[in-house]
PDB file of N, H, CA, C and O in Angstrom:
ATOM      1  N   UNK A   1      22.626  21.731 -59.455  1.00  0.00           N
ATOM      2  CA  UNK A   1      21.850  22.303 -60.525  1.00  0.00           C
ATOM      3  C   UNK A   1      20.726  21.343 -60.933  1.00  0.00           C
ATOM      4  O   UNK A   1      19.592  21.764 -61.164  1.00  0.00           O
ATOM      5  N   UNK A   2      21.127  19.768 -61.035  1.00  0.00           N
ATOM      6  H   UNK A   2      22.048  19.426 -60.847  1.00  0.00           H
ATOM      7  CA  UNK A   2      20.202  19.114 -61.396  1.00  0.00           C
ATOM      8  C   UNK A   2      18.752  19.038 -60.408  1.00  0.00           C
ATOM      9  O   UNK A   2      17.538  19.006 -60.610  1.00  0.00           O
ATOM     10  N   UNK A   3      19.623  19.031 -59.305  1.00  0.00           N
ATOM     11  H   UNK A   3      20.609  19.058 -59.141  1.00  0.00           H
ATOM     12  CA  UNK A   3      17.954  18.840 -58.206  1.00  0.00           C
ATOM     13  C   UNK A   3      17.527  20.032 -58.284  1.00  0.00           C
ATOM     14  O   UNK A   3      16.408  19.976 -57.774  1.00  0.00           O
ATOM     15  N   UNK A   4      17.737  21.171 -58.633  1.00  0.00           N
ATOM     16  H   UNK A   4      18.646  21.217 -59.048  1.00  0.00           H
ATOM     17  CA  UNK A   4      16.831  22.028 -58.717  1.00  0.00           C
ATOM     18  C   UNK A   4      16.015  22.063 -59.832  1.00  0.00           C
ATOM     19  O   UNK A   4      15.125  22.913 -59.884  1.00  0.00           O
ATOM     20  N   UNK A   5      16.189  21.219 -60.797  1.00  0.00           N
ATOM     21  H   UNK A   5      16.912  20.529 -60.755  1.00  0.00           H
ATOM     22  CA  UNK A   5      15.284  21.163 -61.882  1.00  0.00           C
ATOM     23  C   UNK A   5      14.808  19.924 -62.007  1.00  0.00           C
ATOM     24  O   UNK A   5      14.729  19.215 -63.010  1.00  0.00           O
ATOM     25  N   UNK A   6      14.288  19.592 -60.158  1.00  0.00           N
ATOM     26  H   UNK A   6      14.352  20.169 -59.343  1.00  0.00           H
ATOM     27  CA  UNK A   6      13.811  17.849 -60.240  1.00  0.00           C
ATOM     28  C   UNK A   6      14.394  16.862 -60.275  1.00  0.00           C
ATOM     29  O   UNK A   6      13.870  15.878 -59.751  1.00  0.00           O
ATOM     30  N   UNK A   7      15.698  16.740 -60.904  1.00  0.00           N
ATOM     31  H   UNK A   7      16.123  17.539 -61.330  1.00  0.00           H
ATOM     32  CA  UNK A   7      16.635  15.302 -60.736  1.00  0.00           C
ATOM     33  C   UNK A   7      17.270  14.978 -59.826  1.00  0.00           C
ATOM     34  O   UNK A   7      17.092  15.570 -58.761  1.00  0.00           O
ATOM     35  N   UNK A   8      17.757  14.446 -59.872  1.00  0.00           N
ATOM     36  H   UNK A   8      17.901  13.965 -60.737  1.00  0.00           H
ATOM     37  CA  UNK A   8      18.734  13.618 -58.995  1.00  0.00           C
ATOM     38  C   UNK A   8      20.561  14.080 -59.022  1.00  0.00           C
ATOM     39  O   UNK A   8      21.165  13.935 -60.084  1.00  0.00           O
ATOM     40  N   UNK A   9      21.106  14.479 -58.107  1.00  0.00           N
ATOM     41  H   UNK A   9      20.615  14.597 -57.244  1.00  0.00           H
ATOM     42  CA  UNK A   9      22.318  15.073 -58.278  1.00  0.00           C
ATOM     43  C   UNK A   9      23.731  14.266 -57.230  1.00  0.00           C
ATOM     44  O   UNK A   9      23.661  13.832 -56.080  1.00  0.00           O
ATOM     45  N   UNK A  10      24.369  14.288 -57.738  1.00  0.00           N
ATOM     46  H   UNK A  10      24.426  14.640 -58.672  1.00  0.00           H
ATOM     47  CA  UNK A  10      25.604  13.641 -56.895  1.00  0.00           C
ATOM     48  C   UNK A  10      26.945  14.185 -57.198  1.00  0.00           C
ATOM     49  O   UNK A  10      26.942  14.485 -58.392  1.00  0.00           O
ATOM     50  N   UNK A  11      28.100  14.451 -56.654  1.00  0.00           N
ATOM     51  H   UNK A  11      28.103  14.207 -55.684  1.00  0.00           H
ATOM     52  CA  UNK A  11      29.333  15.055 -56.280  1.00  0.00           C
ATOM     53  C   UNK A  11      30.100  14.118 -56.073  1.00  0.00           C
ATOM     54  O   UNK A  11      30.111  13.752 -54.898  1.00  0.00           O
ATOM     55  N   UNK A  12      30.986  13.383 -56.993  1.00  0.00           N
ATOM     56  H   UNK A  12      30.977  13.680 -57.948  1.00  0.00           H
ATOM     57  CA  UNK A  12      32.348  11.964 -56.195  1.00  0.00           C
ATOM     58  C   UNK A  12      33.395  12.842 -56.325  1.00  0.00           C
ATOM     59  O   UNK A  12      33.556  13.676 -57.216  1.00  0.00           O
ATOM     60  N   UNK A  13      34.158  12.581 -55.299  1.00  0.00           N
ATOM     61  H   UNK A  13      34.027  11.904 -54.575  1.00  0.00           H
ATOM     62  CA  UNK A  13      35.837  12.674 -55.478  1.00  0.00           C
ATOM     63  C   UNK A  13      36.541  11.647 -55.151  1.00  0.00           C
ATOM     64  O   UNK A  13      37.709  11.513 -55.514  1.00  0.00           O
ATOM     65  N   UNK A  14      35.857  10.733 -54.366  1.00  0.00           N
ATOM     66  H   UNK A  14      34.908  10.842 -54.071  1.00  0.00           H
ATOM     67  CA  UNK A  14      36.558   9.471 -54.023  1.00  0.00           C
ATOM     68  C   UNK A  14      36.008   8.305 -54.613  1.00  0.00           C
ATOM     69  O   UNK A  14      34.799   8.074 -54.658  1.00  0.00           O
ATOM     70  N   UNK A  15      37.113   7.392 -55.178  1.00  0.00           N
ATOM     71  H   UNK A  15      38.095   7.579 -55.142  1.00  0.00           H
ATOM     72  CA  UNK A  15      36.725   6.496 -56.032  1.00  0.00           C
ATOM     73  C   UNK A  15      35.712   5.537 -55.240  1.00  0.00           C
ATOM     74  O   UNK A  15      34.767   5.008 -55.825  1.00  0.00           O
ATOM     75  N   UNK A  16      35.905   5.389 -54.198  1.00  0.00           N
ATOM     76  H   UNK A  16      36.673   5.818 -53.723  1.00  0.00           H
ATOM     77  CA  UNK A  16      35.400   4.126 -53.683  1.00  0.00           C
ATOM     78  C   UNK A  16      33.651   4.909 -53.423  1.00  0.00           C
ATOM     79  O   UNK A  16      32.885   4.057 -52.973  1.00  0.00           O
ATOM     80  N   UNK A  17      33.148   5.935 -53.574  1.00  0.00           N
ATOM     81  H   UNK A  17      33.771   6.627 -53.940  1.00  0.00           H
ATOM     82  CA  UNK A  17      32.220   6.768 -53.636  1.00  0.00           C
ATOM     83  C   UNK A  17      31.344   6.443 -54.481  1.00  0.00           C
ATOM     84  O   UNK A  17      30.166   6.488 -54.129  1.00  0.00           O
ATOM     85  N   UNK A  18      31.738   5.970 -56.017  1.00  0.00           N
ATOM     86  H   UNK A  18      32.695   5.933 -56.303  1.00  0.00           H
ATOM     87  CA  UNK A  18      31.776   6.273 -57.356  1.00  0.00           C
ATOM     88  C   UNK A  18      29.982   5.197 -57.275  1.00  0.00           C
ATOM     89  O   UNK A  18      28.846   5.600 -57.523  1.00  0.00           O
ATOM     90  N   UNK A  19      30.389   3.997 -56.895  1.00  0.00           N
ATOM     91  H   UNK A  19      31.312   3.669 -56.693  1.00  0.00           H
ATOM     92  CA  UNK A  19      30.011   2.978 -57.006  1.00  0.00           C
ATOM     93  C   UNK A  19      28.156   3.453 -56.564  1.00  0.00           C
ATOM     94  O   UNK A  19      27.234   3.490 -57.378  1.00  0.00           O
ATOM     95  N   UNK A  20      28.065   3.753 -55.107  1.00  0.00           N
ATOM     96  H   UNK A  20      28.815   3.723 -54.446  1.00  0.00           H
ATOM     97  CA  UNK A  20      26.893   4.240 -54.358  1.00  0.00           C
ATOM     98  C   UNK A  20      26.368   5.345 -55.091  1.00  0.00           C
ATOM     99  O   UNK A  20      25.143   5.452 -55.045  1.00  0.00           O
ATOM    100  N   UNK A  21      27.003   6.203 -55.765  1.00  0.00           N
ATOM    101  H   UNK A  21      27.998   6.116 -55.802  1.00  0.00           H
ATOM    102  CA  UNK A  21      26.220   7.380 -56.318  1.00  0.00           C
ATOM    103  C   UNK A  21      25.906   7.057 -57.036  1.00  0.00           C
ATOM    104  O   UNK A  21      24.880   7.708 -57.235  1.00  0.00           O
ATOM    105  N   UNK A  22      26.069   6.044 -58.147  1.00  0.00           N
ATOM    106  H   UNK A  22      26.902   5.515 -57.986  1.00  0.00           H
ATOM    107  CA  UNK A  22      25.224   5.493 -59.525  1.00  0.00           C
ATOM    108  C   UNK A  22      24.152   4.357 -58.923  1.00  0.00           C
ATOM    109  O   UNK A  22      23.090   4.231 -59.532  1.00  0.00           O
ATOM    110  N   UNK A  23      24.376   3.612 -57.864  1.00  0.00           N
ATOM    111  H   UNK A  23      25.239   3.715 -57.370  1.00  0.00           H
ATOM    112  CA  UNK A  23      23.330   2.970 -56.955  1.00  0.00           C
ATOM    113  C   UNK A  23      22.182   3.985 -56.933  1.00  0.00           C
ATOM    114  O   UNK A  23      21.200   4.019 -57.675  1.00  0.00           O
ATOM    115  N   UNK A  24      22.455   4.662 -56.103  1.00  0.00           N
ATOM    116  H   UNK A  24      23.253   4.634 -55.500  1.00  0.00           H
ATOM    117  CA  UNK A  24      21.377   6.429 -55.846  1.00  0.00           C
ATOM    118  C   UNK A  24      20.998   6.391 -57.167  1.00  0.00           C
ATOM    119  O   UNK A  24      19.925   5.886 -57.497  1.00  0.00           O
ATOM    120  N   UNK A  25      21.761   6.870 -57.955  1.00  0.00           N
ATOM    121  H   UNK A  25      22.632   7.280 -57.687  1.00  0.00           H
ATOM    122  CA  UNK A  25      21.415   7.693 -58.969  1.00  0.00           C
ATOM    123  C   UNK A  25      20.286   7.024 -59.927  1.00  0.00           C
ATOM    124  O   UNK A  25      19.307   7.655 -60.327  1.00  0.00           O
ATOM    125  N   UNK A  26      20.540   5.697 -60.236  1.00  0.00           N
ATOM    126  H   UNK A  26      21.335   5.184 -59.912  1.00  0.00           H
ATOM    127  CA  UNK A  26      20.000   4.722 -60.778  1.00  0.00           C
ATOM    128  C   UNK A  26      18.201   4.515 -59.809  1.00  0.00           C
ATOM    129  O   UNK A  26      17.042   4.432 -60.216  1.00  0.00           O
ATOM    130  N   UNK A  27      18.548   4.509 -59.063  1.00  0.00           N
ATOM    131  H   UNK A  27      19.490   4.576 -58.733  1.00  0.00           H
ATOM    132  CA  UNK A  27      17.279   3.762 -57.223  1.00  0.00           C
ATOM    133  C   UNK A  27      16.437   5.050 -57.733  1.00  0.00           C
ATOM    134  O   UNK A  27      15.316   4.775 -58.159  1.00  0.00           O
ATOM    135  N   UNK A  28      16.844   6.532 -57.754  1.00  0.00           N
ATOM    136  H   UNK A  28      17.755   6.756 -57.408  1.00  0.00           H
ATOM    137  CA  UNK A  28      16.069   7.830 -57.800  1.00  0.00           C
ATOM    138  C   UNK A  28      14.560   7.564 -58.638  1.00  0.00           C
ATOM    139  O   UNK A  28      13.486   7.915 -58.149  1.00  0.00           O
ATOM    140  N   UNK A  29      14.666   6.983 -59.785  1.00  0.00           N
ATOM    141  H   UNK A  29      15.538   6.698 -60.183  1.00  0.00           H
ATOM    142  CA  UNK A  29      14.554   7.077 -60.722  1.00  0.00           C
ATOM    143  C   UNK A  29      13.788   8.443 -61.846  1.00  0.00           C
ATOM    144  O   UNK A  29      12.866   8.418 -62.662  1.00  0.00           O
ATOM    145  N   UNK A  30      14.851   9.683 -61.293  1.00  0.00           N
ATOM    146  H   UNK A  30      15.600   9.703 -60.630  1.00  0.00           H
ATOM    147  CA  UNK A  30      14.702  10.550 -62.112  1.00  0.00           C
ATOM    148  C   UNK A  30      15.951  11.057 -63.283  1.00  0.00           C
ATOM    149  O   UNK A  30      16.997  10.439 -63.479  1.00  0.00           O
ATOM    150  N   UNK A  31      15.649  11.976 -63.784  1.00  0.00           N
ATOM    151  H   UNK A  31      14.799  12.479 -63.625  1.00  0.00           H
ATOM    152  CA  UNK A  31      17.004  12.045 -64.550  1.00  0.00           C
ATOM    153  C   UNK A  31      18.529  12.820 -63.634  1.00  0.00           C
ATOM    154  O   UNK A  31      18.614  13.826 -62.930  1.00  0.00           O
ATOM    155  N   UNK A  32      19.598  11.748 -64.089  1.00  0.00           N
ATOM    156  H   UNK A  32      19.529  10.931 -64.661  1.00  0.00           H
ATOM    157  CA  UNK A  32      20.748  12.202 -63.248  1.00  0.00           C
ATOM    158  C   UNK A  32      21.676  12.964 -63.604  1.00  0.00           C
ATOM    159  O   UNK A  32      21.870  13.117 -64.809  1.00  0.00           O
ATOM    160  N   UNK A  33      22.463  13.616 -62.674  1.00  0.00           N
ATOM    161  H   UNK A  33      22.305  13.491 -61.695  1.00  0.00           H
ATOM    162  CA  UNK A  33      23.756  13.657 -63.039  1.00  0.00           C
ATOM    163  C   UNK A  33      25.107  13.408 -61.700  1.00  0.00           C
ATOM    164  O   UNK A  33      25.155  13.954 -60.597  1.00  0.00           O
ATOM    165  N   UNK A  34      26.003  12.484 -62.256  1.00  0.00           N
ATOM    166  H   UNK A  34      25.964  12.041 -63.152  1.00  0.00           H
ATOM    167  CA  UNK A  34      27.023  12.310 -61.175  1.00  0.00           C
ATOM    168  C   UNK A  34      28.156  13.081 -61.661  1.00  0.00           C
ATOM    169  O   UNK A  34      28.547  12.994 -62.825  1.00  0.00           O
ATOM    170  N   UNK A  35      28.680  13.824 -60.800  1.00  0.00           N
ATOM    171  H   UNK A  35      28.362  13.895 -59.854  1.00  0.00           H
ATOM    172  CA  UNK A  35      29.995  14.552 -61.303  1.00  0.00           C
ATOM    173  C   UNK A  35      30.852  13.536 -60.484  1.00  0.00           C
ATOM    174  O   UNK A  35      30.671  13.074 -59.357  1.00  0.00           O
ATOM    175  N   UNK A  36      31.950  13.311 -61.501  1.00  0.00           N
ATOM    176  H   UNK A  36      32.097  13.687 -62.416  1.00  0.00           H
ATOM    177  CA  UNK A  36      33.221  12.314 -60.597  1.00  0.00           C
ATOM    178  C   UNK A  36      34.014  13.571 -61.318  1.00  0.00           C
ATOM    179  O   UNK A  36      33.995  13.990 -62.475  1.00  0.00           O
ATOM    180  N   UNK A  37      34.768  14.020 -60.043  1.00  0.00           N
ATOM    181  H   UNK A  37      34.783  13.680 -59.103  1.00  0.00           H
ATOM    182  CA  UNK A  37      36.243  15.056 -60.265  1.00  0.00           C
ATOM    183  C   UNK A  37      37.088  13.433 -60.253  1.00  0.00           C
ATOM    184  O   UNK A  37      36.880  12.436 -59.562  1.00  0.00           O
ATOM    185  N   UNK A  38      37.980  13.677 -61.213  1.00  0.00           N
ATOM    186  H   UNK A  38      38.149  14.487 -61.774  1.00  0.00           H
ATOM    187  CA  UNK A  38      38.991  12.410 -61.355  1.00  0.00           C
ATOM    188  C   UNK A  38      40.561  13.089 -61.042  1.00  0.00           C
ATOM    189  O   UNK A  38      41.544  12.405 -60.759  1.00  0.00           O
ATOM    190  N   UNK A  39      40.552  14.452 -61.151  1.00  0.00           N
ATOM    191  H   UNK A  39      39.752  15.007 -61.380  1.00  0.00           H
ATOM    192  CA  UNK A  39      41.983  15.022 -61.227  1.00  0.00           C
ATOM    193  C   UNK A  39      41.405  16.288 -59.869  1.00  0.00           C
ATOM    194  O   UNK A  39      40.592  17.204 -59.994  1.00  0.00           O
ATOM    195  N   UNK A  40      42.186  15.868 -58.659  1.00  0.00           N
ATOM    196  H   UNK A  40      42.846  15.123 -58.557  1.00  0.00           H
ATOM    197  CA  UNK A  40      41.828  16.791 -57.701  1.00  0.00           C
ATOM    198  C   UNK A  40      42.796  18.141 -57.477  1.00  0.00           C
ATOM    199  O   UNK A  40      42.651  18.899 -56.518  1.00  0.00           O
ATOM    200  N   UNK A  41      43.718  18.298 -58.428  1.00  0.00           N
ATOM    201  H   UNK A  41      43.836  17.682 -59.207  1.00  0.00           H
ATOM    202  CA  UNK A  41      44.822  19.423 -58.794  1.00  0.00           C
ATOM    203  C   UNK A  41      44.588  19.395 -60.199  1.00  0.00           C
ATOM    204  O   UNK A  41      45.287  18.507 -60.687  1.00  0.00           O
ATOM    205  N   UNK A  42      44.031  19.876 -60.906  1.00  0.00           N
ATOM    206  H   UNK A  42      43.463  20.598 -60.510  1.00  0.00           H
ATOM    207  CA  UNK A  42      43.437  20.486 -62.008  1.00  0.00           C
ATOM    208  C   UNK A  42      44.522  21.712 -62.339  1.00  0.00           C
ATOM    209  O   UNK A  42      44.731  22.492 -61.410  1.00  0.00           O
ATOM    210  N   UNK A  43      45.197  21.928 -63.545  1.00  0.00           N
ATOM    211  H   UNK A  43      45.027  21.294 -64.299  1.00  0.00           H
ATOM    212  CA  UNK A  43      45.672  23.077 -63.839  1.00  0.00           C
ATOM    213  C   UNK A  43      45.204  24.414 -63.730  1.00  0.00           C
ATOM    214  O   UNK A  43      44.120  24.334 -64.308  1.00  0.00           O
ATOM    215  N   UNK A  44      45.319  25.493 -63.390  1.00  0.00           N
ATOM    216  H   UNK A  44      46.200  25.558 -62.920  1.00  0.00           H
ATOM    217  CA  UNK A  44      44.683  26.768 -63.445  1.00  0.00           C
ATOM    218  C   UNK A  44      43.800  26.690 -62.592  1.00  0.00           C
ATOM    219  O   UNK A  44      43.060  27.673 -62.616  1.00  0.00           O
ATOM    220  N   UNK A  45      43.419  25.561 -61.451  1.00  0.00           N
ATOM    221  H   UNK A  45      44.020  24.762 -61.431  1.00  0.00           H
ATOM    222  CA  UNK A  45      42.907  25.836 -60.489  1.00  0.00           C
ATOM    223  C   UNK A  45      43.322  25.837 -58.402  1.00  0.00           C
ATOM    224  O   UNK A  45      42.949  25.124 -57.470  1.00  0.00           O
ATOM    225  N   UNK A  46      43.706  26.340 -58.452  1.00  0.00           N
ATOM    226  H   UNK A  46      44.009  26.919 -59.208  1.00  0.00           H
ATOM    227  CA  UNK A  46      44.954  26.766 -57.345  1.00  0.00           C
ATOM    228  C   UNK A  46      43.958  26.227 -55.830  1.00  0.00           C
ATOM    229  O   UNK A  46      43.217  26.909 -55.122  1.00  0.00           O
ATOM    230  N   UNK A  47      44.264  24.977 -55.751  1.00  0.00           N
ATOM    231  H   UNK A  47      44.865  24.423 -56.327  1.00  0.00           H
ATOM    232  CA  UNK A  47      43.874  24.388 -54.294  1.00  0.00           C
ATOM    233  C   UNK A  47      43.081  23.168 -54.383  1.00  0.00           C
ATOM    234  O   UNK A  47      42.775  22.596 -53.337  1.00  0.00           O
ATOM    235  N   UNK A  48      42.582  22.540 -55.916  1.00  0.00           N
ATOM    236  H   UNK A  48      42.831  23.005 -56.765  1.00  0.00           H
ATOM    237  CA  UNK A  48      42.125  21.725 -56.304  1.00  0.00           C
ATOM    238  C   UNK A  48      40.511  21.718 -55.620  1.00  0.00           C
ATOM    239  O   UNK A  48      40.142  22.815 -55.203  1.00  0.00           O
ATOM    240  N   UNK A  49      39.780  20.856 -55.513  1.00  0.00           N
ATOM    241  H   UNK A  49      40.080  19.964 -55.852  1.00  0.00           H
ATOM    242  CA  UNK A  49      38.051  20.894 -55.431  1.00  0.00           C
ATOM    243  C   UNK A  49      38.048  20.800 -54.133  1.00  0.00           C
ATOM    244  O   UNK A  49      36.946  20.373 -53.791  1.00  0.00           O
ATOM    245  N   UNK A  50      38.906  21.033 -52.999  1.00  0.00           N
ATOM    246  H   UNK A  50      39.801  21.381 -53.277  1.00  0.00           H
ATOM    247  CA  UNK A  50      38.557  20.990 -51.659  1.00  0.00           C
ATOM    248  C   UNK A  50      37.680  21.991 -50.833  1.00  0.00           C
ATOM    249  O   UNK A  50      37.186  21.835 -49.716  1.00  0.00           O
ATOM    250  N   UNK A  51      37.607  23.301 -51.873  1.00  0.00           N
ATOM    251  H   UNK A  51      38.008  23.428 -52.780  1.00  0.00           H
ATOM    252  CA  UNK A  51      36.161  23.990 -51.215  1.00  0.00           C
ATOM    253  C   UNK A  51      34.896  23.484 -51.716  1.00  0.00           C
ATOM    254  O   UNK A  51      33.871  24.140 -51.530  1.00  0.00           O
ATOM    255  N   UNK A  52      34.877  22.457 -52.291  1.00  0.00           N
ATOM    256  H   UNK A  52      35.710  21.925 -52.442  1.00  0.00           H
ATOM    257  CA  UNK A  52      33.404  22.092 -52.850  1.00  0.00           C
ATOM    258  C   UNK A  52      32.954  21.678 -51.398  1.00  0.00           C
ATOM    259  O   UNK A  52      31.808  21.275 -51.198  1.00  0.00           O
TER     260      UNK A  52
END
C-alpha cells in the first residue's frame, strides 16, 4: 500500500529479516512502513501468514 503512494514498503516474518528492512527502509529515504508479523498463528486466522 505504501509504495503505491510513493514510499517505501517492507513485509518481515523472520526475525533475522527485521534488521535489513529498517537498513532499506531508513537508505530509501522516503516515508516507510515495515510490517513485522511477530505471531505467525494468529487466532481466527486458520493457516497463519504463509499465503502472503
Amino acid at each position: 500500500m505504501v509504495a503505491g503512494l510513493g514510499g517505501h514498503g517492507e513485509f518481515v516474518t523472520d526475525p533475522q529479516d527485521l534488521r535489513p528492512a529498517l537498513e532499506r527502509a531508513f537508505a530509501s529515504g522516503k516515508p516507510a512502513c515495515v510490517n513485522v508479523i511477530i505471531d505467525q498463528e494468529p487466532p481466527g486466522i486458520r493457516g497463519g501468514y504463509d499465503f502472503m
